[in-house]
N, CA, C and O atoms as a GROMACS GRO file, in nm:
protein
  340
    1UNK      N    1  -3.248 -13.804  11.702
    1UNK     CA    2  -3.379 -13.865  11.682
    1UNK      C    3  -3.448 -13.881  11.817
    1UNK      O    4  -3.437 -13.990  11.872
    2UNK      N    5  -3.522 -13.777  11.879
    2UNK     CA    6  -3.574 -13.814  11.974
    2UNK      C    7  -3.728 -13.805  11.971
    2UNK      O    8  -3.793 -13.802  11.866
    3UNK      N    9  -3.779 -13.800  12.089
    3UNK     CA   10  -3.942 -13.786  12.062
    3UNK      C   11  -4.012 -13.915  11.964
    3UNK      O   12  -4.119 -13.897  11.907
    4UNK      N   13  -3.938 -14.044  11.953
    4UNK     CA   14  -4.004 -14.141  11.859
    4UNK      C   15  -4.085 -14.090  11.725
    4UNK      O   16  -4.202 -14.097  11.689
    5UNK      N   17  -3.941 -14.024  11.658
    5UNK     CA   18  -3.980 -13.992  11.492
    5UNK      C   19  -3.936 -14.098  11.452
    5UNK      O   20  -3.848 -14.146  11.524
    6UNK      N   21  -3.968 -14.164  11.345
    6UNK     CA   22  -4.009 -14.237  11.262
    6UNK      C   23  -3.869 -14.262  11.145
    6UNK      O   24  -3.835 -14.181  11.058
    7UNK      N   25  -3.804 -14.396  11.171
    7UNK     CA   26  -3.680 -14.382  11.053
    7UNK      C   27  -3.706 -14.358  10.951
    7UNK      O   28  -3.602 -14.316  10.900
    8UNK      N   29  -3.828 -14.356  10.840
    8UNK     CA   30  -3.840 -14.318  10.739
    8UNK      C   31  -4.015 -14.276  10.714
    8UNK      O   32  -4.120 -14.338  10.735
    9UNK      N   33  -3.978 -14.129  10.656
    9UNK     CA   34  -4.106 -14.046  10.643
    9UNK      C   35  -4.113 -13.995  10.525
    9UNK      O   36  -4.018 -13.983  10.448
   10UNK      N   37  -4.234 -13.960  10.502
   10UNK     CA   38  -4.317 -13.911  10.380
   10UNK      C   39  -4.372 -13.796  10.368
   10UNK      O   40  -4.413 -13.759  10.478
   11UNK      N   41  -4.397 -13.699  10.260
   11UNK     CA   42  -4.504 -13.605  10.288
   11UNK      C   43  -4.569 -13.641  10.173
   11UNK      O   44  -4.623 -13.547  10.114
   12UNK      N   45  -4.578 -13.738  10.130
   12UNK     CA   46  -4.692 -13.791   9.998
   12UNK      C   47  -4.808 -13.890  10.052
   12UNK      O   48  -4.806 -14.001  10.105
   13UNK      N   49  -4.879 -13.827  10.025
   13UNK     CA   50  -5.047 -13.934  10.143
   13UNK      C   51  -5.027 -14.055  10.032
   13UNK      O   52  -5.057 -14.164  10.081
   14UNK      N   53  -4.981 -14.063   9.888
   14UNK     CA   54  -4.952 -14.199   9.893
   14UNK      C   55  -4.894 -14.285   9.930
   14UNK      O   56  -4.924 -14.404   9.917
   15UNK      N   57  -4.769 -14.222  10.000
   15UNK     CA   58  -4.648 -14.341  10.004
   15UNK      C   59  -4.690 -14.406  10.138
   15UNK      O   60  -4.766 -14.349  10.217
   16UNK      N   61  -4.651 -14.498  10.155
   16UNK     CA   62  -4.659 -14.609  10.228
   16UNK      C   63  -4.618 -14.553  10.384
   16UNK      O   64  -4.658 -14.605  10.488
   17UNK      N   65  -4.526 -14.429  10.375
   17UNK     CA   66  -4.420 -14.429  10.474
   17UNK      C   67  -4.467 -14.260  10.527
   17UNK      O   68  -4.399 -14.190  10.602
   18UNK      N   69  -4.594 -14.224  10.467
   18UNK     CA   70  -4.673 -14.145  10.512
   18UNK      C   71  -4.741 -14.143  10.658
   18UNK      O   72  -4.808 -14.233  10.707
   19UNK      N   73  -4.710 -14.020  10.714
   19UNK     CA   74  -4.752 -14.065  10.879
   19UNK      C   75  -4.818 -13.855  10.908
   19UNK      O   76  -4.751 -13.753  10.928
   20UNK      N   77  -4.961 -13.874  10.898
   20UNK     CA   78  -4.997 -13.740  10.913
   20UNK      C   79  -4.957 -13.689  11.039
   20UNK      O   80  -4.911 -13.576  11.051
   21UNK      N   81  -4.975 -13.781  11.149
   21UNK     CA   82  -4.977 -13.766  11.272
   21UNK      C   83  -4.829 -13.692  11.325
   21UNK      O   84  -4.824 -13.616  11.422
   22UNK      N   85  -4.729 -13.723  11.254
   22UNK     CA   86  -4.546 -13.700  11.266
   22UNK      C   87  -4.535 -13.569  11.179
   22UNK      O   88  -4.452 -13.480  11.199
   23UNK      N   89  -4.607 -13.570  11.101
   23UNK     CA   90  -4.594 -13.434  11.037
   23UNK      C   91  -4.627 -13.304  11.068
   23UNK      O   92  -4.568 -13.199  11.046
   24UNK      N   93  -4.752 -13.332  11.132
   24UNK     CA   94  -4.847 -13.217  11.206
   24UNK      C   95  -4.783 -13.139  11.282
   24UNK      O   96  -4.773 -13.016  11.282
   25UNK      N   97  -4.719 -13.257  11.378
   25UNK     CA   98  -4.629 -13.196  11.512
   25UNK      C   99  -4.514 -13.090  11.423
   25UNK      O  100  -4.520 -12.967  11.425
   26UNK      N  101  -4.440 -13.152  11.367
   26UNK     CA  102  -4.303 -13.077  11.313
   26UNK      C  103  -4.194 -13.129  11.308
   26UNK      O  104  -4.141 -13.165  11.413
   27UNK      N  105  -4.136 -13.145  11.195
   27UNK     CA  106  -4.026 -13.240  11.171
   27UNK      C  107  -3.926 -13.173  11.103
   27UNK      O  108  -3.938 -13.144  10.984
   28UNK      N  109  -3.794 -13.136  11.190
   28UNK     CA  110  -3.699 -13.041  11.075
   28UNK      C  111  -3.589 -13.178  11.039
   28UNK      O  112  -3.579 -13.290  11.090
   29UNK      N  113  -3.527 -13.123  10.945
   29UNK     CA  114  -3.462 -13.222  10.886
   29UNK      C  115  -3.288 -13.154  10.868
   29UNK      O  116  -3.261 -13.071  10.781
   30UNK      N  117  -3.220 -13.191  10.933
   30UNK     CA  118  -3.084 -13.193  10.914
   30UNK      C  119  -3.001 -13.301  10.820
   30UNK      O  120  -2.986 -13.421  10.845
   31UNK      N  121  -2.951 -13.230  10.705
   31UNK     CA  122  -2.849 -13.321  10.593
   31UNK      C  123  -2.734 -13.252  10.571
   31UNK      O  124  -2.708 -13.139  10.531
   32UNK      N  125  -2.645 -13.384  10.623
   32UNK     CA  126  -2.484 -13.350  10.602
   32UNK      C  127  -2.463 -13.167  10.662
   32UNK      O  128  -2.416 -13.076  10.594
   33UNK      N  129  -2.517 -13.155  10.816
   33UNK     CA  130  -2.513 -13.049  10.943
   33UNK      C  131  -2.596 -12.924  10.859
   33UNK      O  132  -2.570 -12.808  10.889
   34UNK      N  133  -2.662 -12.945  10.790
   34UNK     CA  134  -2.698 -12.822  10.700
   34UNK      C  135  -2.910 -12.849  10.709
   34UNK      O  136  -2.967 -12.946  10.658
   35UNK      N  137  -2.961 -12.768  10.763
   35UNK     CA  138  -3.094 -12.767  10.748
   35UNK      C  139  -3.133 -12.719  10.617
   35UNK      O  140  -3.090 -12.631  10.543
   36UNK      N  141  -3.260 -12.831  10.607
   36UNK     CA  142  -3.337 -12.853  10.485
   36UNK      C  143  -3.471 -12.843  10.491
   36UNK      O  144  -3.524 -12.909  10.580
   37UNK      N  145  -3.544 -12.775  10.417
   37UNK     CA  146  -3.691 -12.718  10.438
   37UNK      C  147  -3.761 -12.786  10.283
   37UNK      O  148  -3.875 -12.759  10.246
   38UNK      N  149  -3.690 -12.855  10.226
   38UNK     CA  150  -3.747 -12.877  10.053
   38UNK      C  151  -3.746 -13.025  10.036
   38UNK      O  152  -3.765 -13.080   9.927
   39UNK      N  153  -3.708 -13.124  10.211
   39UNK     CA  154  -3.763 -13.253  10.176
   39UNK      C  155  -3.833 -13.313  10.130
   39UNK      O  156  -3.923 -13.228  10.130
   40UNK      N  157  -3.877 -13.398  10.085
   40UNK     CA  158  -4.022 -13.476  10.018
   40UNK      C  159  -4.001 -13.559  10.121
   40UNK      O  160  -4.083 -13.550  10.212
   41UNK      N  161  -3.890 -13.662  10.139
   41UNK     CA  162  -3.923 -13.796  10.236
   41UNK      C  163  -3.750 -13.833  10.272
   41UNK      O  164  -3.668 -13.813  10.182
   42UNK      N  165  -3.710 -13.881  10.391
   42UNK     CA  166  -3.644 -13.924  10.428
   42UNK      C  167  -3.615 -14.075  10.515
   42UNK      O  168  -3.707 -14.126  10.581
   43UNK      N  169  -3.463 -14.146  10.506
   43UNK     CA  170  -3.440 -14.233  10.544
   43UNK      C  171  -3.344 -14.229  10.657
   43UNK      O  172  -3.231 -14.219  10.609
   44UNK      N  173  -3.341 -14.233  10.800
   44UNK     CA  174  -3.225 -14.232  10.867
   44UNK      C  175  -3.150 -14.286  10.822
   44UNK      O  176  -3.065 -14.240  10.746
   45UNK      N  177  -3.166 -14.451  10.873
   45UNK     CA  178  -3.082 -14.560  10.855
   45UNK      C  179  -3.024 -14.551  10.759
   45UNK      O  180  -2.916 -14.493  10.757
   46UNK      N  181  -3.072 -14.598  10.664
   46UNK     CA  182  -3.001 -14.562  10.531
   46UNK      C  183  -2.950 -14.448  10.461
   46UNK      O  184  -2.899 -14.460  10.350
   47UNK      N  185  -2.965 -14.308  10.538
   47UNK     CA  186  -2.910 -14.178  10.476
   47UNK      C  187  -2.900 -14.136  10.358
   47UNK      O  188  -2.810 -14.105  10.280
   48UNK      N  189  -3.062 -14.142  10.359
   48UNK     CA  190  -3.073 -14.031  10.226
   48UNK      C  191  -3.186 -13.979  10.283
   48UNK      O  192  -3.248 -14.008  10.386
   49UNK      N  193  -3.213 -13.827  10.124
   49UNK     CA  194  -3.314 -13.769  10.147
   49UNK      C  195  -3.356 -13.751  10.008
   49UNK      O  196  -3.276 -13.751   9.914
   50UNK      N  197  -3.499 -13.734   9.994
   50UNK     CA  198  -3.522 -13.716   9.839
   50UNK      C  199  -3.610 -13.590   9.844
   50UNK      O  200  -3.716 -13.581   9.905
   51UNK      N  201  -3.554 -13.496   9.774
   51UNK     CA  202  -3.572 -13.358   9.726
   51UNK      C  203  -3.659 -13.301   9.581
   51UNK      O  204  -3.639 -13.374   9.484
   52UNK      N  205  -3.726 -13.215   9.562
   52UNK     CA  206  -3.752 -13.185   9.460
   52UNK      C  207  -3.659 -13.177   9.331
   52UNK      O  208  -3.541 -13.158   9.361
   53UNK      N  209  -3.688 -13.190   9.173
   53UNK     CA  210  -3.575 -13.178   9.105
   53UNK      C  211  -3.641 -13.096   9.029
   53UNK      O  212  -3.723 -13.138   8.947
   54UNK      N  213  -3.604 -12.923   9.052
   54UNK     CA  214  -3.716 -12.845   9.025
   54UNK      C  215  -3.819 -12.863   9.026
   54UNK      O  216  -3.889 -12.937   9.095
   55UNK      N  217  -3.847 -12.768   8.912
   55UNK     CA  218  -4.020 -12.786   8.865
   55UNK      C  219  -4.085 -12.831   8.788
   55UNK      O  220  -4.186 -12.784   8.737
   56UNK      N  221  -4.009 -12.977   8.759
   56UNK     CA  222  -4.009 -13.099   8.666
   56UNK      C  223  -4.141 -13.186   8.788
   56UNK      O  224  -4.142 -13.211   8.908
   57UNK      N  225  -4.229 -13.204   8.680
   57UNK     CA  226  -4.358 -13.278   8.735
   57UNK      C  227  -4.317 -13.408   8.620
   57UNK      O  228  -4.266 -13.409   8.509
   58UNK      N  229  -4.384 -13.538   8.737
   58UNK     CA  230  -4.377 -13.674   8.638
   58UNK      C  231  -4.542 -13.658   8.563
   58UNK      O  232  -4.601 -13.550   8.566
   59UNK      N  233  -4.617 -13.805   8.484
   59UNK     CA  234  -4.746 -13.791   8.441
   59UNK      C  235  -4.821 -13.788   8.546
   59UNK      O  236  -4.929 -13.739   8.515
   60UNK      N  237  -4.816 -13.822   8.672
   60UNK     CA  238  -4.924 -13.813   8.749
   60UNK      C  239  -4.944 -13.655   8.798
   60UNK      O  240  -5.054 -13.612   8.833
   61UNK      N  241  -4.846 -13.589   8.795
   61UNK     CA  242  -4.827 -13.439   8.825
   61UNK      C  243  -4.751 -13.433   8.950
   61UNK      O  244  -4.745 -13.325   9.009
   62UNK      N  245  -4.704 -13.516   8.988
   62UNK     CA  246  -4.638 -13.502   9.094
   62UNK      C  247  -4.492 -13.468   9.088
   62UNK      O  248  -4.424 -13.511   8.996
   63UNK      N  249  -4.432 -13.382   9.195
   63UNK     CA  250  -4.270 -13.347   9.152
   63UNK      C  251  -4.203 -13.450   9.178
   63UNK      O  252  -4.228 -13.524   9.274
   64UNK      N  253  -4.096 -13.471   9.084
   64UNK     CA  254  -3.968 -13.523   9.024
   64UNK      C  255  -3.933 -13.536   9.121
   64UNK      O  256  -3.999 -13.459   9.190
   65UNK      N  257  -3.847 -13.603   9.197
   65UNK     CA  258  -3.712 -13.600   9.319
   65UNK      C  259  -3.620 -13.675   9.261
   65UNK      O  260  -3.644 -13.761   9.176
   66UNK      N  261  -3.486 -13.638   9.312
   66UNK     CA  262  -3.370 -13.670   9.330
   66UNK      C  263  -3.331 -13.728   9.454
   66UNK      O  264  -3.378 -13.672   9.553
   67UNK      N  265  -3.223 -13.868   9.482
   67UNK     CA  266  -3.174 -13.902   9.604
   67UNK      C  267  -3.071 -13.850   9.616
   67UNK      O  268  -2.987 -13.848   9.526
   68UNK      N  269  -3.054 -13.787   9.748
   68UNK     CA  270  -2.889 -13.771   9.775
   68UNK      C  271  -2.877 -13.820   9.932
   68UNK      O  272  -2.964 -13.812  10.020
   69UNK      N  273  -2.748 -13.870   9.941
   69UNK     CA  274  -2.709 -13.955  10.022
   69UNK      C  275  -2.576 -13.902  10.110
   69UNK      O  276  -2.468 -13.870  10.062
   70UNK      N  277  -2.616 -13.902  10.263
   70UNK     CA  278  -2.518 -13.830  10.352
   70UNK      C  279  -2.585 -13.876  10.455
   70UNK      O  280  -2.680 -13.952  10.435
   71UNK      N  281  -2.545 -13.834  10.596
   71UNK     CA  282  -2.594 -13.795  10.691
   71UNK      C  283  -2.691 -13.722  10.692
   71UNK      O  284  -2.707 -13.612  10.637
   72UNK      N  285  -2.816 -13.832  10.806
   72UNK     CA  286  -2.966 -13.738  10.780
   72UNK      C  287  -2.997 -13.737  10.912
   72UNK      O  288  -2.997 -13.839  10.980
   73UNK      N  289  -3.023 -13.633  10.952
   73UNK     CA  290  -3.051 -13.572  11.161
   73UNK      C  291  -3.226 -13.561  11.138
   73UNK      O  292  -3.271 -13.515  11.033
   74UNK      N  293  -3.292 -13.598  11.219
   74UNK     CA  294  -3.405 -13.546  11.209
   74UNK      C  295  -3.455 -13.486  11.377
   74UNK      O  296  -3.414 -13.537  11.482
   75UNK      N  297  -3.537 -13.386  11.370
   75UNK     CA  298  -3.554 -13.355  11.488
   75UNK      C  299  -3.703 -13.272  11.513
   75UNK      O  300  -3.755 -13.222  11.413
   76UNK      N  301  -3.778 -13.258  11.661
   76UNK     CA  302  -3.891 -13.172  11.633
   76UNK      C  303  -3.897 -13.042  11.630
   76UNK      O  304  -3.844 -12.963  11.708
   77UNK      N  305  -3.978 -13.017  11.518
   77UNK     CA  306  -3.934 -12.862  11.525
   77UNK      C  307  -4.033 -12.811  11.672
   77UNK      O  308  -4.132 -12.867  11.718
   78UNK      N  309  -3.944 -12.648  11.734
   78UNK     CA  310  -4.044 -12.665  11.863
   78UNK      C  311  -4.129 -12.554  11.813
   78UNK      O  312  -4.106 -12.498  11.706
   79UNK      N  313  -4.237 -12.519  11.899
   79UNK     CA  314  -4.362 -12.462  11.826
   79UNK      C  315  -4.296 -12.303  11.868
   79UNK      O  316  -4.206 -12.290  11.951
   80UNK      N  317  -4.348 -12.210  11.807
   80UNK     CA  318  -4.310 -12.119  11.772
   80UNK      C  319  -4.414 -12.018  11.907
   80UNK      O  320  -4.529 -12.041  11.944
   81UNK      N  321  -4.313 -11.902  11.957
   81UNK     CA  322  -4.358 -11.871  12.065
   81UNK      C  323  -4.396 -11.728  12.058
   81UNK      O  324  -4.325 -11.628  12.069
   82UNK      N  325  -4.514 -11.738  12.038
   82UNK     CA  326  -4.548 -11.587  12.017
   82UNK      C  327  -4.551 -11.465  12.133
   82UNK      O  328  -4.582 -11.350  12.102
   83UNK      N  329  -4.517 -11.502  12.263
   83UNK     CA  330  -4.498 -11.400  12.409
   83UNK      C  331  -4.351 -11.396  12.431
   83UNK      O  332  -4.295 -11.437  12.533
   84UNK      N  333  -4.281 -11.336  12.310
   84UNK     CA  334  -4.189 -11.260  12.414
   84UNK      C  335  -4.156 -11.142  12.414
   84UNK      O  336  -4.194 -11.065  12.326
   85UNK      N  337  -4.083 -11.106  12.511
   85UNK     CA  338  -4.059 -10.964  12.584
   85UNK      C  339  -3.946 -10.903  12.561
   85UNK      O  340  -3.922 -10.794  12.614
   0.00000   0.00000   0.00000
C-alpha cells in the first residue's frame, strides 16, 4: 500500500467509499498473490473484495457482487509506456 491509497475503495459513484481522484491514477488489486481486474470495491483491513456475480443485475440495474475474503494487496498501476526500443 503505498502512494496513500485508500483502505477501502469503490468504483460505484454511489458508494460512500467512492474516490474518483484514486481511480483515475490506477489502482491494481492483488487477492490471495493473484491479480484481479473484475473488482467492484475493496477492503484492506478487513480483507475482502467484492466482485461481480455474473451477469446477474439487482432492481436498480446494477451488478450483483459477491464477498470473498483473503488477503487484499493494493497497488498503483504505473502508466503505460509507449517509447520503447
Amino acid at each position: 500500500m503505498t502512494n496513500d491509497l485508500p483502505d477501502r475503495l469503490s468504483i460505484d459513484p454511489d458508494s460512500p467509499h467512492y474516490d474518483e481522484a484514486a481511480i483515475g491514477d490506477g489502482v491494481g488489486v492483488r487477492f490471495k498473490g493473484e491479480e484481479k481486474t473484475n473488482v467492484e470495491e475493496y477492503c484492506v483491513s478487513e480483507g475482502w473484495i467484492r466482485v461481480q456475480a455474473g451477469k446477474a443485475l439487482d432492481r436498480k440495474g446494477k451488478p450483483l457482487t459477491i464477498k470473498l475474503k483473503g488477503p487484499v494487496e493494493v497497488y498503483r498501476k504505473a502508466p503505460a509506456d509507449d517509447g520503447e526500443a
